[in-house]
N, C-alpha and C positions, 0 to 999 in steps of 0.2 A: 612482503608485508606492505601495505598502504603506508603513503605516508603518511602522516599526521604533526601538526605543531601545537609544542606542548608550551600552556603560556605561564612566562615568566615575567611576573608586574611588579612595582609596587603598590603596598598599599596608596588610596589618594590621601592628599595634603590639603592644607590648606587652600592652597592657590590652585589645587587642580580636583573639582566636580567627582562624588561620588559615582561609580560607572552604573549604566540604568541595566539589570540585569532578566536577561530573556532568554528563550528556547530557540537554536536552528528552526529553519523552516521547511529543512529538507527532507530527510529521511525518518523513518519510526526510534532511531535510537535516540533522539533528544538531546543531543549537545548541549548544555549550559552554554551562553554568549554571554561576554561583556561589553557594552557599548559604553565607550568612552568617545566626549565632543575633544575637537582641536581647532582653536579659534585662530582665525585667520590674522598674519603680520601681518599684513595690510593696518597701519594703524590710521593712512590717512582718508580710508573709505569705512561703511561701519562695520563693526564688528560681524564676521557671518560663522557659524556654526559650520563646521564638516564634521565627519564622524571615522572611529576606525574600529574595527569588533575585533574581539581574543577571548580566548577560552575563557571559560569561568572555573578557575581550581576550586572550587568551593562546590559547584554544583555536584554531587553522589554518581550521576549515571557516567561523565564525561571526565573528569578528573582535571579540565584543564585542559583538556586533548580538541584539535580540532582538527577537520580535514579540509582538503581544499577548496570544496562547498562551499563549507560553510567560512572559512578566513578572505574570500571575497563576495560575499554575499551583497556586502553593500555597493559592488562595483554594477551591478544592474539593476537598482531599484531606480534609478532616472532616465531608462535609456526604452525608448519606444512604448512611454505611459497612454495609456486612454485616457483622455482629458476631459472629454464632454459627454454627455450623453448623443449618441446618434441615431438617426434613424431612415429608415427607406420604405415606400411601400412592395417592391418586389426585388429580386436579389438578383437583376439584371439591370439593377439602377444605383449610381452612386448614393454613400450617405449624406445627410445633409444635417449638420448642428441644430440641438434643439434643445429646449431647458428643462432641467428639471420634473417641474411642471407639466409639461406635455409629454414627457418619457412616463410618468409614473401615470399620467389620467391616458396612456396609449394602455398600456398595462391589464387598468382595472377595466378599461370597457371590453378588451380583448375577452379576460376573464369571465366578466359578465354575461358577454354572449355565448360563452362555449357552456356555463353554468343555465344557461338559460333553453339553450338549442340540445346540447347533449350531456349536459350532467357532468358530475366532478370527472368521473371517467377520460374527460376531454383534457383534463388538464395534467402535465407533468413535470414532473423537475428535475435533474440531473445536479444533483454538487461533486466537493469535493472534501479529501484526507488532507488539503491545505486549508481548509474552513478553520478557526475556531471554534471552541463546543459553543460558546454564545450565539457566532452565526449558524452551527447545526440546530439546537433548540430551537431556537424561531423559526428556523425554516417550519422545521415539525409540527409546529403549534400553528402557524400558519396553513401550511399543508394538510394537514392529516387532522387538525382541530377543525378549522374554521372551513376549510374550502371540501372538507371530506373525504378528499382524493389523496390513498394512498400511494400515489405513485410518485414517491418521492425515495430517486435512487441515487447512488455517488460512486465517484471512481474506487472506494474499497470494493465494491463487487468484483473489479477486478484485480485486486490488491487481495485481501483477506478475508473473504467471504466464506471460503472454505475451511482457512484456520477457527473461525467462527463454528460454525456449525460441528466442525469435529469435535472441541471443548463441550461444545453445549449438547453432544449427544456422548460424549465419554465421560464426561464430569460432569454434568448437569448443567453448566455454567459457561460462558465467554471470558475472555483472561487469564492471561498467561499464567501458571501458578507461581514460575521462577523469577528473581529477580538477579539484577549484574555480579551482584558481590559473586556471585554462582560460579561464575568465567575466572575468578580466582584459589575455589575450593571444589572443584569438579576433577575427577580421578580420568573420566574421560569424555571426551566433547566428542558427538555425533553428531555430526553439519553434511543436512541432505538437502539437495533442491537449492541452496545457498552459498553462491559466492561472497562471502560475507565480507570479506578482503576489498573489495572493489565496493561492491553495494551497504556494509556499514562497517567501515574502515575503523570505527572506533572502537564498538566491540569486537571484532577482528585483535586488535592492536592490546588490550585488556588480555583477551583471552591467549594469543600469542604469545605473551610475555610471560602470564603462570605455564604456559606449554615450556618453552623455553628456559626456564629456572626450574624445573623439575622434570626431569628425567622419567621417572616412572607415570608421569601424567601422556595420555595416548591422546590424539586428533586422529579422526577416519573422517574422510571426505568422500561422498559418493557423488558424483556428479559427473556426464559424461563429456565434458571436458577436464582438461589441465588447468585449473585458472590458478591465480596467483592463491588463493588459501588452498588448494589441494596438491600446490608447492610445499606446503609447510604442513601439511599432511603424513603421518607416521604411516598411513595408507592408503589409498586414493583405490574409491573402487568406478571405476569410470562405465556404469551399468549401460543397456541402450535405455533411449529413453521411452518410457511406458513399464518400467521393468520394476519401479521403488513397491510393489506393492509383493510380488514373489523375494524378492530382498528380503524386507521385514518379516515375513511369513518361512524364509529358509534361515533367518538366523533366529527366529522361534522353536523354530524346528529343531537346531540343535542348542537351545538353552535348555529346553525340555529333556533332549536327549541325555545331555550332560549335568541333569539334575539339577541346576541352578533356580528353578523356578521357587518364588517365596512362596510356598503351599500356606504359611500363617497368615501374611496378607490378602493371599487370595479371596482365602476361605473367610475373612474377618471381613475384606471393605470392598471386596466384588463382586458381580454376577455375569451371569453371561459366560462365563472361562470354557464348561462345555465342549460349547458352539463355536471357540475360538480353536479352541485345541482338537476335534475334529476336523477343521479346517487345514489349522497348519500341518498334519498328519501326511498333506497328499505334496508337501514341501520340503521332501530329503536334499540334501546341500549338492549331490551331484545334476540333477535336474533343473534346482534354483539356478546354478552357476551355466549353463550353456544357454538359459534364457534371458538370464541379464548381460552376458557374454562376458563375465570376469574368470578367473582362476578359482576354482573348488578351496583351494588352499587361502586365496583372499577372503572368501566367503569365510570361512570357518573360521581364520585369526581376524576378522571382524568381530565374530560373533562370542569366543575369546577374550578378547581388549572389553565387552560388554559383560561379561560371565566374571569376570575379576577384576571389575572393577567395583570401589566402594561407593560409589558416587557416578552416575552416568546423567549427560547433560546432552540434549537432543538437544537441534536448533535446524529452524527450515523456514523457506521463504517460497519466494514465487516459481520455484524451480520442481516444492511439492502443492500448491497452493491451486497452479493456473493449469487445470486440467480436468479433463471430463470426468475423471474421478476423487478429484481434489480430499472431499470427504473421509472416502476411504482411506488413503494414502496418508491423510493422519491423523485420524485412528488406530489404523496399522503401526503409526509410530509410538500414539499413545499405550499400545497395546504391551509393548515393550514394556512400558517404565511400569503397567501394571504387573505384569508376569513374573518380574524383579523386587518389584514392591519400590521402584525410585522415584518417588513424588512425595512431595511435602518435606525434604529434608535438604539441607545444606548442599549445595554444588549438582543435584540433581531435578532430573524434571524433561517435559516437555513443553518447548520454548520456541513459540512461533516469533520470527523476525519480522515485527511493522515495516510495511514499505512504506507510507508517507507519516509526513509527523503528528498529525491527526485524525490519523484514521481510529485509534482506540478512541479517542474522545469523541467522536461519530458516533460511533457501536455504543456508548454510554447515554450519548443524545437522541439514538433512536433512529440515525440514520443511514439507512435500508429501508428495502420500500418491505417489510418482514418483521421489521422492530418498532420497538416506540421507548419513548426514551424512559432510562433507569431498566436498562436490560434486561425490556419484556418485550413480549409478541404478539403483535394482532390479530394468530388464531386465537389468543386466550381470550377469553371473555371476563376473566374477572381482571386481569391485565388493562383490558380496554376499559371495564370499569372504573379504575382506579386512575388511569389518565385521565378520562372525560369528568370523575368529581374534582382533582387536580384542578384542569383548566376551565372549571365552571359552565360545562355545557351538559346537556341531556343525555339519559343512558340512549345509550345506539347512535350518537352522533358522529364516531369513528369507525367507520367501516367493516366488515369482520374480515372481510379479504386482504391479503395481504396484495399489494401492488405491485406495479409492470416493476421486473427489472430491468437496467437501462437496455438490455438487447431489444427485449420486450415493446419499449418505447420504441424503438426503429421499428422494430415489426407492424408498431401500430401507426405507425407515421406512416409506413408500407398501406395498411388498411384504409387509412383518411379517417380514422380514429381519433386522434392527438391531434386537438384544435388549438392548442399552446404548448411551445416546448419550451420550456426554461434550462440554459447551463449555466452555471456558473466554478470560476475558480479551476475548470478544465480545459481539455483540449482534446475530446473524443475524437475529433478528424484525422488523430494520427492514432491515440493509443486504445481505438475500439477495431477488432477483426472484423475482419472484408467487408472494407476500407471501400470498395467500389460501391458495395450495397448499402452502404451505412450516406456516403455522397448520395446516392442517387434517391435514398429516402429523406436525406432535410433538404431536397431541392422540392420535393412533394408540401413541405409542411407549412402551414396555413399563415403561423405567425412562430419567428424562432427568436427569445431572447439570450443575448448571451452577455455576461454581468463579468468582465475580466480586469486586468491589472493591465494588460498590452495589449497593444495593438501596432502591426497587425498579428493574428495568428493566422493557422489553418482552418479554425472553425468561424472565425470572425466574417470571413466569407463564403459564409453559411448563415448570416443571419439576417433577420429586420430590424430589428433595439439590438443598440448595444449600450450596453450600462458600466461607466468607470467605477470601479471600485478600488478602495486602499487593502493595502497587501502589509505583511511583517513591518515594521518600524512605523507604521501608521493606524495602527489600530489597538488597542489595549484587548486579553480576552488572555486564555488559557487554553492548553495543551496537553494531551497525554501522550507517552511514551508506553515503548514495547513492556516497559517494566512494573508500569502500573502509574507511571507517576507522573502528576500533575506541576508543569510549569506554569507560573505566571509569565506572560510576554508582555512586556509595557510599550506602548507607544512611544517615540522619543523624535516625531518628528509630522507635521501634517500631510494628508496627503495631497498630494501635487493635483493643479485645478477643479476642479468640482466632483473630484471621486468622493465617495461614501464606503462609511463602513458595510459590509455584507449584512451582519445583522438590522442594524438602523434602516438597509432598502428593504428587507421584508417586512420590517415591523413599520413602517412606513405606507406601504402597500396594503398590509393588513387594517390601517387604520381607515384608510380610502374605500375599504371594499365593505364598512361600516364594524369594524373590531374593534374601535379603539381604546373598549375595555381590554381586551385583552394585549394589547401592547402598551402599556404604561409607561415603558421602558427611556430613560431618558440615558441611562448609562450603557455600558457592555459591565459595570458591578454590578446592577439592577436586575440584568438579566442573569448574571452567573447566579447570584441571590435564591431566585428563584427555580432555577435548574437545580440545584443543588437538595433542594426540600423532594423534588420528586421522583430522587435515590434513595429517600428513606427508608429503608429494613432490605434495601436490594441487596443483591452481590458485589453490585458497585456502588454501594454508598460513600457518598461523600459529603454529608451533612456537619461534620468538622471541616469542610473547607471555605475560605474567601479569599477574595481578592485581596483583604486586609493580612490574611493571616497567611498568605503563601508571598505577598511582599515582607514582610518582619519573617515568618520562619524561611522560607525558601521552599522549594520542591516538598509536595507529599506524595505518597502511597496510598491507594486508597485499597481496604475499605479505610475509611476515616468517619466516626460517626463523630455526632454531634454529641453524645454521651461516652464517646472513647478519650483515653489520654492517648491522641497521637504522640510521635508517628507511632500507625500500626504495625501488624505483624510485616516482614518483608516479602514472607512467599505464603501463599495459597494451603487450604488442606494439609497444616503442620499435625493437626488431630486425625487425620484422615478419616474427616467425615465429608463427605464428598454434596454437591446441591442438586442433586437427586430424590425423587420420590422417596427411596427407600435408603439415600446417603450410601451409598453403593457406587463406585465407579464402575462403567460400564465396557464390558471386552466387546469385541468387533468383530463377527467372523466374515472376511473378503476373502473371494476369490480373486485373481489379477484378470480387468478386461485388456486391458493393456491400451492402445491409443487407440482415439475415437478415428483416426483417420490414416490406418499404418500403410508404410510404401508398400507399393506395388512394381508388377512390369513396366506401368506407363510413369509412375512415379515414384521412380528407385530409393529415393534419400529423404530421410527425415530434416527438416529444414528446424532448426532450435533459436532464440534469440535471451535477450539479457543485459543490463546494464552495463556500461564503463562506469570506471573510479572518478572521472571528473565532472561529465553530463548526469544531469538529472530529467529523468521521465522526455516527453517533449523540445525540449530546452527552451522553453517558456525564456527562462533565469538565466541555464548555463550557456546558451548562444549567444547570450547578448556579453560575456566576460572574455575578452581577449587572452587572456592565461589560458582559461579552459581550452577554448578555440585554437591553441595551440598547442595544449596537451593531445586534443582529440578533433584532428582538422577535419575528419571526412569519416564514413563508413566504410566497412570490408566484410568479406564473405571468409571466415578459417575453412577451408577445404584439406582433408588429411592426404600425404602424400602421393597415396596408393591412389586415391580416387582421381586425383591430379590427374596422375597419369594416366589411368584409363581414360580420359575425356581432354586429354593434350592440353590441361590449363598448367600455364606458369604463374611464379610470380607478379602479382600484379596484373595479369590479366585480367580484363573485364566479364563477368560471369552474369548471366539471366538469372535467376531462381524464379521457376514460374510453378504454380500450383492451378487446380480448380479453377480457381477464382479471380488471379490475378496473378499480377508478378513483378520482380523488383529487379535491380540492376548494381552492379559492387564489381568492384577491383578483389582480387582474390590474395588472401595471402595462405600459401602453403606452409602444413604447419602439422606435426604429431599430436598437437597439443588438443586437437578433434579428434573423436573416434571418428573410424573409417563407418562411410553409409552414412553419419550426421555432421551436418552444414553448421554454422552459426552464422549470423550478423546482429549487430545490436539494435536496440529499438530507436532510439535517441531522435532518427531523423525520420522528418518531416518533410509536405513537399516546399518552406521555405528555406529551408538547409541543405536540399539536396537534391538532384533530380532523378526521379524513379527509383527512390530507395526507401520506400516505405515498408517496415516488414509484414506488416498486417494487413498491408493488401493481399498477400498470399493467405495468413491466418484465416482458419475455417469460427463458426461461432457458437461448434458445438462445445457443451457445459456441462459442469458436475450437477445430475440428477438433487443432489441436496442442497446445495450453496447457489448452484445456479452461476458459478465462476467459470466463465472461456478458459478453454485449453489453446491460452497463449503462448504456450510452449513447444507444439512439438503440429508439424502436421506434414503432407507430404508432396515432394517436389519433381521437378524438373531442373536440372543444372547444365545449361544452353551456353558453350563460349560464344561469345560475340566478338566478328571478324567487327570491327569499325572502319569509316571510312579515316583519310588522312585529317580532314579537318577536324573532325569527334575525338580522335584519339589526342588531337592539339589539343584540344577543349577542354578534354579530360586528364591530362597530363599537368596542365596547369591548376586544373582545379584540386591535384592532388601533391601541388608545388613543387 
C-alpha cells in the first residue's frame, strides 16, 4: 500500500493565521491542502513569510491523507522558474530578454498574419489538466470564439479522452457517475488498466482500508503486471496486453450463463442488449482464458466475486484509456455494470480514475479541440448556437468542424499548415509518441510559443516565445476532481518576476488582437462568474457555484444549480434515467482488435510503460525535489526471468528497447513481477533526466477510432543487451550510485 500522511493539526489560535485552503496539483484525485505560513526568527531582519502544506481533514475526497506529491510540493515551486518573457527569431539562436510588451505585440502580429495569409486553420493551441478551468474558458472564448480556429487541444487527449467518449456514448453524458464515499460501501472493487496504489495513492489507501476491515469485501486487479495494488489484490488477473476487451466479453459470457443478468433493468433503462449479447455468445471462458493467457478457473472466480456481489465498483485509468481502442474497452466495462443493473446506487458504478487534477474541469470548459464549454460539441449546431449567443457573436462564428487533435497539429506542422503553435502548461517533448517525428516536426514550425512555469524543459528548446507563467500557490481559480467536485485553490503567494496568470495572458492577447469586449475580466472570480452561467441546464451545471461560496462552504459536487439546495446528489443516474435521446443507457457490442501494433518475429515483446509512486508525468515538479529524486534516482526496464535468460540479461544489465521508430536504453531489473513476452519502464524521464531513456520514442501514434487517444501503452519491440565499453559502464554505474 502507498504511503500516505494523515495530518494531525491543531485548530489555529490566535497568534497563528487561519491555514489558506486549496487543491493538490497533481493527480485527478484532489487532495484537500492546508497551507500554513511560518514567519521567520530572524527578528533582527524583516519579517519573511515561508510556508509548509498538510492535509486538509476537512476536505470529503482526501480525509487529511496526503501522499508524497503532494507533502512536498512546495519544495519546487522556487527552483528553475521562468522569469521573463524570452524570445529568438530561429531555434539555432540563443534567447534574449524582452518585456512584456514586445512578447504580447510578437504574438498578435504572428497571429495576424497567419489570419490574414491562411486563415484560423493556421493557428493552434495545445494546453493542459494543470490549467485551471478559468485559464481553460478563456483559452476557449479566445480560441474557438474570437480567432475561429478550433484547434484548441490539451494533454487529456492523452489522459482521458477515451474515458470521455465511452460515458458520452454509454450514458449519454461525460462524468463519472460514482463518487469516493463508493471505496467505503462497495462489496467488490474492479481496478483494470489501474495501478492505483502508485498512481492515486489516496484512493488506493481509502479503498484498502474498507478491503481490509471486511473480509467478505473482494479487490480483482487485472493488469499485466504485479504492481503493488495487485499485491493487495484477492485476485490478480495479469491478462496480455490488448486482451481487456475478450476479459470483459468472457466474464459477460458467464454472467449470462449463470443467470445473474438484471433482465428488470435491462428491459426498463437500456437498449442495444441484443447486439451485446450476440457478441458475447462467441466469448466462452475456455477460449477467453488462452487469449488473455490467465487460468479458465481465474477467469470464472473473477466473474463470480462480480455475480455476488451487491455492490460492484469498476475503476480504470490510462492502462484502459491509452489505446487504439480505448472507447471500446470501456464501454465493455460499462457494459457490465449494465447487465447487472450497478450504476446509480451506493458503492457501485463505473469509475474512470482522472490523471491530472484538471483535466474534468477542462472537459467542462470545453477543452478539446471536439468540445466547447458546458459539455457540448462542435458537431452540434444548436450546441454552437448556444455558445456564440453566450459570447455575443454571430450565428456561424464557431466553426462546425471540430479541430486538429494535438497528433494532428504535428501532422500539420509536418504539412507547413500550422503557422503558430501555442503550448502551454506541458511538455509534449517527452510525453507525445514517436518522440523523433514529433522533434523533427517543431523544428519545421514557423513560429512556437510555449507559456510554462520552468525552465528549462525539453520542449523550451523547441521554441521562439517563451512566456513565464504562475503555477499552484500563485494564482487563484478552481479545480475539479475525479468525483465531480469542485475545489477552490487560493493564491497565497505572488508569482516570482514577471510571470502571469494563464488566464490574464489570453485575455490579454485577446484584448490586442481588438476583443476587448470580450475580456472584461479583471479577476480569475470574474471569469469563474461567467463560466459558470454557460453550464446552465447542462450535465454539468454549476450555476450554484463561486468563488465566494466554495471559500465559506468548501468543495462541491456538481450538478450544482443555481435553483438547487446544494450539495447535490453524490452519484450520477440514482433515477436511472440516463442523458440519452431516449434516457436509455446504451450496451456496446465489441469485438476484441487487440493491439494496433502486436509482436512479431522481428519484434518479439510488447514493450508497456506507467507511473512510479513518487514522479509525476515529465517531472516538470518531481525532478526538481530531492526526496523524490531519491526515492526514484533513475529508470529501469522489469524484464521477467524466463526472457532474461533467453537473451543472457542479468541484473542490472544495460538493455536497448528498440521499436519502428526509435529506441531507448535502461538498466534491467529481473523480476516475476512482468509477465513473460511484456517489458515495462516507466515514463517519467526525459532527455534532461536521463540519457536515451525516453519511452515514447519507441511509442507508435496510432489512436482510438473514437477519442482519437494514442495507444501509449503497449506496442512492439526489440530487447538488444548492450556490451558497453569500460568508460560508459563507469558512467553509468555512477549514474545509478
Amino acid at each position: 500500500m502507498a504511503d500516505s500522511v494523515q495530518s494531525t493539526h491543531p485548530p489555529a489560535t490566535p497568534t497563528q493565521p487561519a491555514p489558506i485552503k486549496t487543491q493538490c496539483p497533481y493527480c485527478g484525485v484532489g487532495c484537500g491542502l492546508e497551507v500554513v505560513p511560518i514567519q521567520s526568527d530572524n527578528a533582527s531582519a524583516q519579517a519573511t513569510a515561508h510556508w509548509k502544506v498538510r492535509g486538509d481533514r476537512a476536505h470529503p475526497s482526501s480525509l487529511g491523507m496526503v501522499c508524497v506529491k503532494g507533502a512536498t510540493i512546495l519544495e519546487s515551486i522556487d527552483k528553475d522558474r521562468l522569469l521573463y518573457p524570452m524570445l529568438r527569431d530561429r531555434l539555432d539562436e540563443p534567447f534574449r530578454q524582452v518585456s512584456w510588451d514586445e512578447a504580447l505585440e510578437a504574438i498578435t502580429v504572428r497571429i495576424q498574419a497567419a489570419l490574414e495569409t491562411e486563415g484560423p486553420d493556421a493557428l493552434c493551441m495545445y494546453g493542459s489538466g494543470q490549467f485551471l478551468t478559468e485559464d481553460y474558458y478563456t483559452a476557449q472564448k479566445l480560441w474557438k470564439g474570437c480567432l475561429q480556429s478550433n484547434h484548441f487541444d490539451a494533454n487529456s487527449r492523452l489522459c482521458m479522452s477515451s474515458a470521455v467518449s465511452g460515458y458520452v456514448q454509454s450514458l449519454g453524458a461525460d462524468g463519472p457517475p460514482c463518487c469516493y464515499e463508493d471505496l467505503e460501501q462497495t462489496d467488490c472493487a474492479f481496478l483494470i488498466g489501474t495501478n492505483t496504489a502508485e498512481c492515486h495513492p489516496i484512493v488506493f489507501n481509502r479503498l484498502r482500508k474498507h478491503h481490509k476491515q471486511n473480509a467478505a469485501v473482494k479487490m480483482v486487479v487485472v493488469d499485466p503486471r504485479r504492481t503493488p495494488t495487485a499485491e493487495a489484490a484477492d485476485l490478480h488477473l495479469p491478462i496480455r496486453p490488448g486482451t481487456d476487451i475478450d476479459l470483459m466479453n468472457g466474464i459477460a459470457y458467464l454472467l449470462l450463463e449463470w443467470g445473474y443478468a438484471d433482465q428488470r433493468f435491462i428491459q426498463d433503462h437500456t437498449e442495444q442488449f441484443e447486439a451485446f449479447q450476440s457478441v458475447v455468445a462467441h466469448y466462452p471462458p475456455a477460449a477467453v482464458a488462452e487469449r488473455c493467457g490467465i487460468l479458465q478457473a481465474d477467469l470464472e472466480q473473477a466473474a463470480r466475486y462480480w455475480a455476488e456481489a451487491q455492490r460492484v465498483l469498476s475503476m480504470w485509468s490510462m492502462g484502459v484509456n491509452q489505446s487504439s481502442e480505448g472507447t471500446a474497452k470501456v464501454r465493455s466495462i460499462i457494459n457490465l455494470h449494465l447487465l447487472t443493473g450497478q450504476i446509480g446506487q451506493p458503492g457501485a458504478g463505473p469509475f474512470s480514475l482522472t490523471g491530472q487534477p484538471n483535466a474534468m474541469g477542462g472537459r467542462e470548459a470545453g477543452g478539446l479541440s471536439h468540445l466547447l464549454p458546458g459539455y457540448r460539441f462542435i458537431h452540434n449546431a444548436q450546441h454552437r448556437a448556444e455558445v456564440e449567443s453566450f459570447w455575443g457573436f454571430p450565428a456561424g462564428q464557431i466553426a462546425p468542424q471540430p479541430g486538429r487533435t494535438v497528433w494532428d497539429m504535428i501532422l500539420g506542422l509536418e504539412r507547413c499548415e500550422v503557422q503558430l503553435f501555442w503550448i502551454a502548461a506541458t511538455n509534449p517533448l517527452v510525453s507525445l509518441p514517436d518522440l523523433e517525428r514529433v522533434k523533427a516536426a517543431l523544428k519545421r514550425s514557423p513560429f512556437t510559443i510555449y507559456q510554462d512555469a520552468y525552465y528549462p524543459t525539453e520542449t523550451s528548446a523547441y521554441a521562439h516565445l517563451l512566456l513565464p507563467a504562475g503555477q499552484w500557490s500563485e494564482k487563484t481559480g478552481t479545480m475539479t476532481n475525479s468525483e465531480r467536485r469542485v475545489t477552490l485553490c487560493e493564491a497565497f503567494q505572488s508569482p516570482p518576476g514577471e510571470a502571469r496568470e494563464d488566464w490574464a495572458i489570453f485575455a490579454e492577447v485577446g484584448r490586442r488582437l481588438g476583443f476587448a469586449e470580450k475580456f472584461p475580466f479583471q479577476s480569475a472570480t470574474e471569469v469563474h462568474q461567467e463560466f459558470v452561467q454557460i453550464t446552465r441546464d447542462r450535465p454539468c451545471d454549476m450555476t450554484g457555484m463561486s468563488h465566494q461560496r466554495l471559500l465559506q462552504d468548501g468543495p462541491l459536487q456538481w450538478p450544482c444549480t443555481l435553483e438547487s439546495d446544494c450539495p447535490p446528489p453524490k452519484r450520477l443516474y440514482t433515477q436511472r434515467k440516463f442523458q440519452t435521446p431516449s434516457g436509455r443507457a446504451q450496451f456496446a457490442a465489441y469485438h476484441s482488435r487487440g493491439l494496433a501494433e502486436p509482436p512479431d518475429d522481428a519484434y518479439p515483446y510488447i514493450f508497456t510503460t506507467g507511473r512510479l509512486y513518487g514522479h509525476w508525468h515529465t517531472q516538470t515538479r518531481t525532478g526538481r525535489i530531492p526526496k523524490i529524486q531519491q526515492m526514484h534516482p533513475h529508470p529501469f526496464l522489469e524484464i521477467h526471468p524466463r526472457d532474461a535468460k533467453r537473451l543472457n540479461i542479468a541484473q542490472d544489465d544495460w538493455v536497448e528497447v528498440r521499436s519502428r521508430r526509435g529506441s531507448a536504453q535502461f538498466p534491467a531489473i529481473v523480476t516475476e513481477s512482468i509477465a513473460p513476452g511484456t517489458v515495462f519502464a516507466p515514463m517519467h524521464w526525459g532527455s534532461l533526466w536521463a540519457n536515451q531513456a525516453e519511452v515514447n520514442a519507441v511509442m507508435h501514434p496510432e489512436a482510438c477510432p473514437d477519442s482519437k487517444q494514442p495507444e501509449l501503452k503497449a506496442c512492439a519491440v526489440q530487447l538488444i543487451p548492450l556490451a558497453l565499453t569500460n568508460t560508459v559502464q563507469a558512467e553509468r554505474a555512477i549514474a545509478l550510485g
